[in-house]
LUMGU-818372 format. One record per residue (C-alpha): residue in one letter; x, y negated, z negated. Coordinates in steps of 0.2 Angstrom, whole numbers, plus 5000, padded with zeros to 4 digits. Each point is the difference from the previous one (the first is absolute). Layout:
N
AXYZ/...
//
This chain:
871
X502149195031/X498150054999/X499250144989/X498350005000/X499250144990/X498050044998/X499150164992/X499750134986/X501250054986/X499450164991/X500950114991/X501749935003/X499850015019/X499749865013/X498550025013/X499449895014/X498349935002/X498750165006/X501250114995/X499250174993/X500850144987/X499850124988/X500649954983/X501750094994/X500150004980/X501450075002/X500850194992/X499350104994/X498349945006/X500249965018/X499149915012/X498049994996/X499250055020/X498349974994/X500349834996/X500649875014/X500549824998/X499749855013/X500849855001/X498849855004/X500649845006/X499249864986/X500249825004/X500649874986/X499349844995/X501349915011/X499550125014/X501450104996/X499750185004/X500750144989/X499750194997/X498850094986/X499950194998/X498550095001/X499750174995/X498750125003/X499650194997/X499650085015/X499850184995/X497849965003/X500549965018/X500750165002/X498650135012/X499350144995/X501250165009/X499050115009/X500550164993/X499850104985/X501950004994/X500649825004/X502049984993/X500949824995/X501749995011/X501349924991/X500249815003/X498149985002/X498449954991/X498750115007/X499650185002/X500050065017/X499650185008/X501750095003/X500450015021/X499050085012/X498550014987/X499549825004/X500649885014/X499449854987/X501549934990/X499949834991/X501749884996/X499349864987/X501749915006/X500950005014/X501649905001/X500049875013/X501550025009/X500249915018/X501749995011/X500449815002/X501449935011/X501349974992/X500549835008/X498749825005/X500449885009/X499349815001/X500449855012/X499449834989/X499949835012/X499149844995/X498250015000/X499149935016/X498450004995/X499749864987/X500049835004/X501849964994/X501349995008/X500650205002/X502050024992/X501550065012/X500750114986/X500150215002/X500050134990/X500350185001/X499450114985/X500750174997/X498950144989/X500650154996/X498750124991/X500650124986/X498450094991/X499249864993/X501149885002/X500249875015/X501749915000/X500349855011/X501449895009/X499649855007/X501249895010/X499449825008/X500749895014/X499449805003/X499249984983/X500949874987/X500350114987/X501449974990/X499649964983/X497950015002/X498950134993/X499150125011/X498750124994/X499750155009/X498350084999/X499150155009/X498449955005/X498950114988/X499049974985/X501450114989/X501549945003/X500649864988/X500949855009/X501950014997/X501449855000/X501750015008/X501249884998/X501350075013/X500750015018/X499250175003/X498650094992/X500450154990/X498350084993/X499150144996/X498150044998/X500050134986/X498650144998/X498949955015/X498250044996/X499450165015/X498749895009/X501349865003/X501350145008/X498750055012/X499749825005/X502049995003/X499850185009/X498649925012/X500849835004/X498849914990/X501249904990/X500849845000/X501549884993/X500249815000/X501549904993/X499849824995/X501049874991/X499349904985/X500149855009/X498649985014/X499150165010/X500849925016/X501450124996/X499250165000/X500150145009/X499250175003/X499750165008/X499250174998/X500950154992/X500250155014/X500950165000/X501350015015/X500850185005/X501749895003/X500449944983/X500850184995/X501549975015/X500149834997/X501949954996/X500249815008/X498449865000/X499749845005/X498749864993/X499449915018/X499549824996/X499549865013/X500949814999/X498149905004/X499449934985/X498450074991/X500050115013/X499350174990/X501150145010/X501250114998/X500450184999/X501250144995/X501150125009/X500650184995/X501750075009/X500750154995/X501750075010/X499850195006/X500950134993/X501150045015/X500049885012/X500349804997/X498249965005/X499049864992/X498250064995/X498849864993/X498349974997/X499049825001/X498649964989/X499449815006/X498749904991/X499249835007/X501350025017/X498550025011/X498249884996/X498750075007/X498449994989/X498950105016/X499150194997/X501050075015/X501850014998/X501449905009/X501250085009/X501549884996/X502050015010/X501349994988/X502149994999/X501050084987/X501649935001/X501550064990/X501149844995/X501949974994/X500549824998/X498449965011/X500550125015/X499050125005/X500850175000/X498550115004/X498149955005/X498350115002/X498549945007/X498450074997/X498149974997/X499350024983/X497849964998/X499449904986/X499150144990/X501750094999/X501449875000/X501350164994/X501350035011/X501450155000/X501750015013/X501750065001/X501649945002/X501250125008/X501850004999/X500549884988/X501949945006/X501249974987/X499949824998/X498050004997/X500050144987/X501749904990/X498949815002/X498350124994/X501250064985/X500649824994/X498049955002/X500349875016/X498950095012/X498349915000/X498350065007/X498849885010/X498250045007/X499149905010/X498349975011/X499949965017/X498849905008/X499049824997/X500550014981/X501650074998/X500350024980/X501550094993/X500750084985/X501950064994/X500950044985/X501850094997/X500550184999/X500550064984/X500050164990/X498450054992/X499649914985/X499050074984/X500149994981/X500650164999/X501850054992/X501450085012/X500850124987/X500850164998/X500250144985/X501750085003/X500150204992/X501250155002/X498450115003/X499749915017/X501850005004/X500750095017/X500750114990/X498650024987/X500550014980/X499649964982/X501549884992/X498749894992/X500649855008/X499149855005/X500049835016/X498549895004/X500249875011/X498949845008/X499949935013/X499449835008/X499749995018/X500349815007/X498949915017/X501950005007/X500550174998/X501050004985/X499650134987/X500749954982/X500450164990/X500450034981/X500550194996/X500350074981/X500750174999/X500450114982/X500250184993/X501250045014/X501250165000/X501149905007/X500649825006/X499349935018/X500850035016/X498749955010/X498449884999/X499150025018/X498349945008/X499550155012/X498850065012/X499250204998/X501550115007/X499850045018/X500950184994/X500250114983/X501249894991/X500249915012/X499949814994/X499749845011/X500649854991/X499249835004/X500949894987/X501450034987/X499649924982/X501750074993/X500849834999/X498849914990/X499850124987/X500949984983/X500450144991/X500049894982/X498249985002/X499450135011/X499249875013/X499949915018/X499249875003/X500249935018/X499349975017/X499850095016/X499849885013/X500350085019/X498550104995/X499450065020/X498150005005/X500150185001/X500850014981/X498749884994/X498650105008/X500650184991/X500049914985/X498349935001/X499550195006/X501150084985/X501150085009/X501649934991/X501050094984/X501149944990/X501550134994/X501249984986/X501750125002/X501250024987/X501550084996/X499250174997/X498950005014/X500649945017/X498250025010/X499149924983/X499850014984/X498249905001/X499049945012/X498249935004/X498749935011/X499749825003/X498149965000/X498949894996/X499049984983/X498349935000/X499849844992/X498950064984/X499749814992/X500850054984/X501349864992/X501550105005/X501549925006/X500250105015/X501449865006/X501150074987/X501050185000/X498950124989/X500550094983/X501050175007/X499150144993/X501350185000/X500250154993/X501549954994/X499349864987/X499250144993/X500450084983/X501050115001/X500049985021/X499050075010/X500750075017/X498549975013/X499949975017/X498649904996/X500449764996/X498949875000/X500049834997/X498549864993/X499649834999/X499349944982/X499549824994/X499149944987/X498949855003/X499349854990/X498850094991/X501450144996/X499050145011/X501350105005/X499950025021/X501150165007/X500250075018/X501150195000/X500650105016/X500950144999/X500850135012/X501050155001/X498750114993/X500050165010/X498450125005/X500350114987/X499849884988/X498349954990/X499749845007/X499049944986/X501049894989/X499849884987/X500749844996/X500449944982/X500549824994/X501250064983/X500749864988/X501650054992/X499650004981/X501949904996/X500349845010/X501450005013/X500450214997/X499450125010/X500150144990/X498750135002/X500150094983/X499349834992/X498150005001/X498949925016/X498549925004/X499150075016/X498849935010/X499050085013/X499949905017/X499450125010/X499850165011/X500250015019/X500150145012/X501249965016/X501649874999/X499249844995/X499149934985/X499449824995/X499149914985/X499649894988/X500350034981/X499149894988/X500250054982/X501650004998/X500849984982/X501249884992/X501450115000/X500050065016/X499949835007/X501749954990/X500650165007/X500049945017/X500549854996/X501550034991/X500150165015/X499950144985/X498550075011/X499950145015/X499050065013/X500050205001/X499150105014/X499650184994/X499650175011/X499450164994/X501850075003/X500749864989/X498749954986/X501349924989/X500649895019/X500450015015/X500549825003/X500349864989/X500549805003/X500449894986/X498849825004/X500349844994/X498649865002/X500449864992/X498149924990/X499449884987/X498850114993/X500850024983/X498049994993/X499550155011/X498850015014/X498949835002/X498250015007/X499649955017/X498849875002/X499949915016/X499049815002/X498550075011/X499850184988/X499649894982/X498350075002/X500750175002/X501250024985/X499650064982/X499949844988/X500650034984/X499449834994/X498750084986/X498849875006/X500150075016/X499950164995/X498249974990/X499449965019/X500850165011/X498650124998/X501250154999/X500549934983/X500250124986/X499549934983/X500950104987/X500649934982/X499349865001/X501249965014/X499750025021/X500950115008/X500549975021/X499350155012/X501750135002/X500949954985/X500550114985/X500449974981/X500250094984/X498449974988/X500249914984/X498850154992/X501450145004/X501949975009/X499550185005/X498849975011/X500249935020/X498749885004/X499749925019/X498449925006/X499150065017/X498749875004/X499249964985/X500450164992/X501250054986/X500950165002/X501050064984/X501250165001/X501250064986/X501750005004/X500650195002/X501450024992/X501250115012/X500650184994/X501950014990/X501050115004/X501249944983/X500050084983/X500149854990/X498849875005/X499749804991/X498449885000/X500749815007/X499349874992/X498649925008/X499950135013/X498850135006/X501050185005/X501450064988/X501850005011/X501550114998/X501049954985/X502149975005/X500750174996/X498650105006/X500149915016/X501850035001/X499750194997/X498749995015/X501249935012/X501250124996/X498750155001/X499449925018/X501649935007/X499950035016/X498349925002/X500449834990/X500549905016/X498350005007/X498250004996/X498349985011/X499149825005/X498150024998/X499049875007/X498550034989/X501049924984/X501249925011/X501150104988/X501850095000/X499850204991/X501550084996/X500250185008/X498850134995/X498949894989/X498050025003/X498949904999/X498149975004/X499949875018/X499349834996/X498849955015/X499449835001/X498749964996/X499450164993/X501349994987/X501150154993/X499350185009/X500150154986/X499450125015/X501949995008/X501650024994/X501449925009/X502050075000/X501449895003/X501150155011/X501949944995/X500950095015/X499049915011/X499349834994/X498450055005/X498249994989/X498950175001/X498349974994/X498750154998/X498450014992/X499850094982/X499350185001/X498750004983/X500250174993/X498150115001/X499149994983/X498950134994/X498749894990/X498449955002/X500549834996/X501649925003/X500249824996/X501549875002/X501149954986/X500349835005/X498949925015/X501449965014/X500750184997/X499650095017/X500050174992/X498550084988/X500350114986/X499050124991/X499549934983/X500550084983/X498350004995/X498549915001/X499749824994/X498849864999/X500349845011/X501449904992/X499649844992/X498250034996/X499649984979/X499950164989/X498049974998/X500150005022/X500650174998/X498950074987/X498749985009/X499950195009/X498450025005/X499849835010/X500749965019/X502049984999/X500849835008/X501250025015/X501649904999/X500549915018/X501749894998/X499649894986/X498150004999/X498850124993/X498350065009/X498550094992/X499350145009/X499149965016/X501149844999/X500449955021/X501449895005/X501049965014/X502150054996/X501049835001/X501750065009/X501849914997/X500649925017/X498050025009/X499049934986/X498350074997/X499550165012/X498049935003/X500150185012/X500450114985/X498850074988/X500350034983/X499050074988/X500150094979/X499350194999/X500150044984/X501749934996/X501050035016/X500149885014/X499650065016/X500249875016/X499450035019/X500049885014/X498349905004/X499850075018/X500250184995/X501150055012/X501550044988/X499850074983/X501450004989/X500250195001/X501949965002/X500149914984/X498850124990/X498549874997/X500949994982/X500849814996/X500649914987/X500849855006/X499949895017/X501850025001/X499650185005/X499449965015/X501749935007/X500950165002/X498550045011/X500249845011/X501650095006/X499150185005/X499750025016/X498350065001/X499449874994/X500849825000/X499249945016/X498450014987/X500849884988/X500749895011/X498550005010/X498949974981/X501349864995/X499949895017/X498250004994/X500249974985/X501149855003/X498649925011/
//
């Protein structure tokens, strides 16, 4: 399996190389349009080529409108003139967005152009493009494989080699920087495939897009017998719909050799072979330049379409003439990496309904024709009369069976596991296409009580066992049960550096329904009882839009690990009609990871990883020195000065936030030794959940803290790196599980001069009454009739005094102004295009600027000041 990954992490979110964006802080601030973000490609030491982010104001790119009343449309950065007044409209950003094929194709023979001896081996590789994203299957014929390596690289500067040790090559090319897509778009890429051993064994070919792929259901890997001989070729056959004729394609490679300008015009035979017979034979001519070749078969007999279903029909080509070469291989079905499964439901029944029940089902399609099966079934109303493979209904309720699974299944365990193996060409071909159900019938319901689709999901290169059956997800594992029409099922594993991989699909869900679910990973509080009313811990994995999702989750805890491997753990998927679940599946993945989550560090990435060695860490000029002790870029610690404060280092700079404590909603409250926030005593807290009963089983995940608050608790958001935000207030929303985040109104004062109590409050307040800058000496303040100092943070300034404000998180602002006038500070910005009219002109403290960094006016100045200021 290969996963090769390259390009930008910021803000929690993965981007690929020359990707562009706006950043998102989040709620309640939004995205910042006048500022945009660029991924460049960087190269290592080692010539490895990694991502780093680059962001830029672009609010002084923006034109100057030509009309008197220009307005600023939501989503954008600059002020344009309203329709009609202007035909001039300006988009700082426009979101690259181009409609690639789906499906590439590549034929890889031996290379005939170096002075070695070229190999005999073939290869066919398979791409399947989803977003950013290029999975690929790559089968070989003629090449000694079996227990060598083979690297598999794509013949650009990005692409990381990767190493298989396997029969067929399962990978995917995750987060494909744009420029490289167009090149795939354009034919302008290429794939090779070598064995560690000599270059004699390699083969390549160029990557193409082919309009045949999408009908493709049977595939043959052409290969010639002559030694060294650097030909081969693949053919594509697909059956039609109604009639029993054989469609195929030919793609050949090295058949004809010709190295002249004009192109050869070269007679060839296609032959179709059982046993060495020939049972059907074309001739035609192909030319050098375009060696392709399309024909039809027509009227397949009986005997032909059963030896093409057990995989003993075999297809030869071959020149005529002075030179005659050929090239031929065995029929089979089409191979790939993805999985043939299917997500039974009561929603996508004949008959549709909601009993919460669940089946899933996997399939595994063999060269001669069997199809291995294992089917789990739960939550039924009823027992099974009736386990059927079966084509769509030809009439309403109607059913056409193709296979009965009724006498493999147990009704003990609520399986069948078995083999289908007089599977026809025509069967095979439907399920290749999707055109083949699954239905489950009980007592209850005759017709079916479930039934679902079998299709194919595309191979995604996570670690899950997709050879296995999934975990059942139902309605009816909910608590208390859910009655849905909606079931799922998901793949989960946990890998050797106790990462936790996950692949969901669900069905059932109708139209009407919110299609935006979530999924949750919950670990049972008590091991071995599921038992809802004891408390949980809930993790996040993600939120998807559709029927599938997929991932990688990291940080996972100690507990949660131990829950899944004692099986104490669930996977829940939630809609916006069921918050609290829609379907649930109890996992069980057994780990070693009783020490929690290890780090990944891989041979050739040394370079790459944070040392913790302190030595080390004196030479990583991102090292924070604080306390007489180095600190690594990224990590956090509680300061020995205060265990209420939150210290984490941001390339060479400290940045120390007290701990907010979170709002009680108890009467009686205590002060825990050696801690920071007062808690709940006992009987108070009892006296809460009584009061709030209904709201005790849940509470709201924030990923700020990475922290569990109980149902309507607030609290102010904690945004990395910036720290804790007094400008929001966040709500945990106990009916729903969901966090609402808004931004604190300040109340209109009526002084002159209002001040802030403490510096990271976001709020002034008007004073009681006037008073001297605090700190100075009694003999400072007697002195009335000469200039007054101005207080900024820590330091004092004599009248006239000018500095530049050092910032937490950006450092010193080298574009901000500050200056004392008479004992108030005032700042500006050095280029005069924004004064702090917004904030007053009136500070006390550089912490006052950070609620500001956040106002949409003007961040895209800040950011734009602190880039410079870090240069």
């Amino acid at each position: 399996i290969c996963v090769c990954l390259t390009g930008c992490s910021f803000g929690g979110q993965f981007y690929s190389l020359e990707d562009t964006w706006h950043p998102d802080l989040g709620e309640p601030f939004g995205i910042m349009h006048c500022v945009q973000c660029h991924c460049e490609p960087q190269k290592g030491r080692r010539g490895k080529v990694f991502g780093k982010v680059n962001c830029k104001n672009i609010k002084q790119d923006c034109p100057e409108p030509e009309c008197d009343e220009p307005i600023l449309l939501p989503g954008h950065c600059c002020k344009t003139c309203p329709k009609g007044n202007n035909p001039l409209t300006y988009q700082p950003f426009i979101s690259l967005f181009i409609l690639f094929p789906p499906e590439f194709v590549a034929v890889l023979t031996g290379v005939r152009d170096s002075w070695l001896p070229s190999s005999s081996g073939v290869a066919r590789a398979r791409f399947s493009l989803t977003r950013t994203s290029l999975a690929f299957s790559i089968t070989y014929q003629s090449l000694s494989v079996f227990t060598i390596v083979i690297s598999v690289t794509l013949l650009q500067p990005y692409l990381p080699v990767c190493v298989c040790l396997c029969v067929q090559i399962c990978g995917v090319w995750k987060n494909v920087a744009k420029p490289l897509l167009r090149q795939l778009q354009s034919e302008q890429m290429r794939i090779s495939l070598s064995t560690s051993t000599s270059r004699r064994d390699e083969v390549e070919g160029k990557i193409i897009k082919h309009r045949a792929l999408f009908a493709e259901t049977f595939s043959s890997t052409l290969t010639s017998e002559e030694e060294n001989s650097g030909m081969g070729g693949i053919a594509m056959l697909t059956l039609s719909d109604t009639e029993n004729n054989l469609h195929f394609i030919l793609i050949l490679q090295g058949l004809i050799r010709h190295r002249g300008r004009e192109p050869l015009v070269v007679p060839i035979r296609v032959q179709l072979l059982y046993r060495q017979h020939t049972l059907r034979e074309v001739r035609a001519n192909i030319t050098s330049h375009d060696p392709d070749f399309a024909e039809v078969l027509t009227d397949l007999n009986s005997r032909e379409l059963f030896w093409l279903s057990r995989g003993q029909l075999a297809i030869a080509v071959a020149t005529e003439g002075q030179d005659p070469q050929q090239i031929s291989g065995f029929i089979t079905g089409r191979k790939s990496c993805d999985t043939i499964q299917s997500v039974m439901s009561s929603g996508d029944a004949l008959t549709p309904g909601k009993t919460g029940g669940v089946g899933s089902a996997v399939f595994n399609l063999h060269d001669n024709g069997t199809l291995e099966y294992q089917v789990q079934v739960a939550g039924l109303t009823s027992d099974v009369v009736g386990l059927t493979i079966e084509q769509k209904p030809r009439r309403r309720n109607k059913r056409s069976v193709l296979y009965d699974l009724t006498p493999e299944y147990s009704g003990a365990t609520g399986q069948a596991v078995g083999s289908w193996s007089r599977l026809e060409a025509r069967h095979i071909h439907m399920l290749l296409q999707n055109e083949l159900f699954i239905n489950v019938a009980t007592a209850h319901s005759q017709d079916g009580e479930l039934r679902g689709q079998i299709k194919a999901v595309l191979y995604s290169g996570l670690e899950a066992p997709r050879h296995e059956l999934p975990t059942p997800l139902a309605g009816y594992f909910v608590s208390p049960p859910v009655r849905t029409g909606a079931s799922g099922h998901a793949w989960v594993s946990v890998d050797r550096q106790c990462h936790l991989h996950y692949e969901i699909v669900i069905a059932g869900l109708s139209k009407s329904d919110d299609l935006t679910v979530n999924a949750h990973l919950h670990g049972l509080a008590e091991i071995g009882e599921i038992d809802d009313s004891s408390p949980t811990r809930k993790r996040l994995l993600t939120g998807f839009y559709g029927s599938q999702a997929q991932g990688v989750l990291k940080d996972i805890s100690v507990e949660l690990l131990q829950h899944l491997d004692q099986g104490t753990a669930f996977i829940q998927v939630s809609t916006k009609l069921n918050p609290r679940g829609e379907i649930r599946g109890r996992v069980h993945v057994p780990n070693n990871c009783e020490f929690g989550t290890r780090g990944e560090v891989e041979e050739a990435d040394v370079d790459d990883t944070v040392a913790k060695d302190p030595e080390e860490l004196k030479k990583d000029p991102h090292t924070c020195f604080f306390e007489n002790q180095h600190h690594a870029h990224g990590s956090q610690w509680t300061p020995n000065y205060d265990k209420c404060f939150s210290c984490s280092c941001q390339k060479r700079t400290v940045i120390c936030d007290p701990v907010i404590c979170p709002v009680l909603t108890c009467t009686r409250t205590i002060q825990p030794e050696g801690k920071c926030c007062p808690v709940c005593d006992a009987y108070s807290c009892f006296l809460s959940s009584l009061n709030h009963f209904p709201l005790s089983l849940s509470g709201c995940y924030f990923e700020g803290d990475q922290k569990m608050h109980a149902p309507g608790t607030t609290w102010h958001p904690f945004v990395p790196p910036f720290g804790y935000i007094k400008c929001a207030v966040c709500t945990c929303r106990g009916s729903t599980g969901e966090v609402h985040c808004e931004k604190v109104t300040c109340p209109v004062l009526t002084c002159s001069h209002p001040v802030r109590r403490s510096p990271s409050d976001c709020c002034k307040e008007c004073p009681e009454e006037e008073k001297g800058p605090a700190g100075l000496e009694h003999s400072d303040m007697m002195q009335a009739d000469g200039p007054r100092h101005c207080k900024f943070g820590k330091n004092y300034y004599q009248n006239s005094d000018n500095w530049h404000p050092w910032v937490p998180v950006v450092g010193e602002m080298k574009c901000i102004n500050c200056w004392c006038d008479v004992s108030m500070s005032k700042c500006c910005f050095s280029d005069g295009t924004v004064v702090n009219a917004n904030i007053g002109g009136l500070l006390s403290s550089p912490l006052e600027l950070l609620p500001y960094l956040f106002s949409p006016v003007i961040l895209h100045v800040f950011i734009f000041c602190s880039l410079h200021s870090m240069v």
